[in-house]
N, C-alpha and C positions, 0 to 999 in steps of 0.2 A: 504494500500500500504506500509507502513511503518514495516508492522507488515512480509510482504515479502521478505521486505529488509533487516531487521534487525535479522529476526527470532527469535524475542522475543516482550515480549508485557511488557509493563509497564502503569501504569496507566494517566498518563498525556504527553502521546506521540504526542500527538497533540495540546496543548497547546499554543505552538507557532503561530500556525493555524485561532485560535479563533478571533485574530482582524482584520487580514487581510480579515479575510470570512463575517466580521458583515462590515466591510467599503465597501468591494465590493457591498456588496447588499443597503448599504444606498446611494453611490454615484449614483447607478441605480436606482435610486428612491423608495424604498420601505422604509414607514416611522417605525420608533418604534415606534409609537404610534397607533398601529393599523392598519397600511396600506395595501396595496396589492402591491404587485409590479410582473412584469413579468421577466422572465429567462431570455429576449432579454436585458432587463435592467441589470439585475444583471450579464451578460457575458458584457456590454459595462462597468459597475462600475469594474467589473476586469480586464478589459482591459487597463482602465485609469491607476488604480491604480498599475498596473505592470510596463504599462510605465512609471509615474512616480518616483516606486522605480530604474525602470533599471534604466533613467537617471542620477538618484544620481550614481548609479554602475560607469555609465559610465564618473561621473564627480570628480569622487576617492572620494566622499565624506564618509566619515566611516561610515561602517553598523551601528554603534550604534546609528546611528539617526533617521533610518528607522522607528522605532516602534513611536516615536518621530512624523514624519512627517506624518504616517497614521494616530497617535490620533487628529492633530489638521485637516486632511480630513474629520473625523468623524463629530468630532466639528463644522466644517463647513456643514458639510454635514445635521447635524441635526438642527442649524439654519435655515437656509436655508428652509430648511421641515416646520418647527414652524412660517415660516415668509409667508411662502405658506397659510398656514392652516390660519393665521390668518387673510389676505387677503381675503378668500375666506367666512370663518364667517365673515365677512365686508360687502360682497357683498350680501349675504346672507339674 
């Protein structure tokens, strides 16, 4: 899409793109560490995660913190998974 808009290609055009699209799908449950996760997940981890960047939009907070607030989603987000997993090797 970018390459329609711009009418040129450069090699790291989407860059930008890379954290917000690994947070989407880890807050929908798909773990790094091997997991499965489904599209219905990883369209509600985008979902989330858009609201909470509009929110900041809409609360003047400077963009510059965004990248900022999705790394510690991630973070959480991969906690979260590792506290799962090891839970379940407990049970196990």
């Amino acid at each position: 899409m970018f390459l329609a808009r711009l009418n040129s290609a450069e090699g790291d055009i989407g860059e930008s793109l890379t954290l917000p699209a690994i947070a989407a799908c880890l807050i929908g449950g798909t773990s790094l560490f091997g997991g499965v996760g489904t599209i219905a997940g990883t369209f509600i981890g985008a979902l989330i995660l858009t609201l909470v960047l509009n929110g900041m939009n809409l609360l003047q907070i400077n963009g510059n913190w965004q990248p900022l607030v999705t790394g510690v989603i991630v973070v959480l987000a991969v906690l979260v998974d590792q506290l799962t997993r090891r839970r379940a090797e407990l049970r196990a």
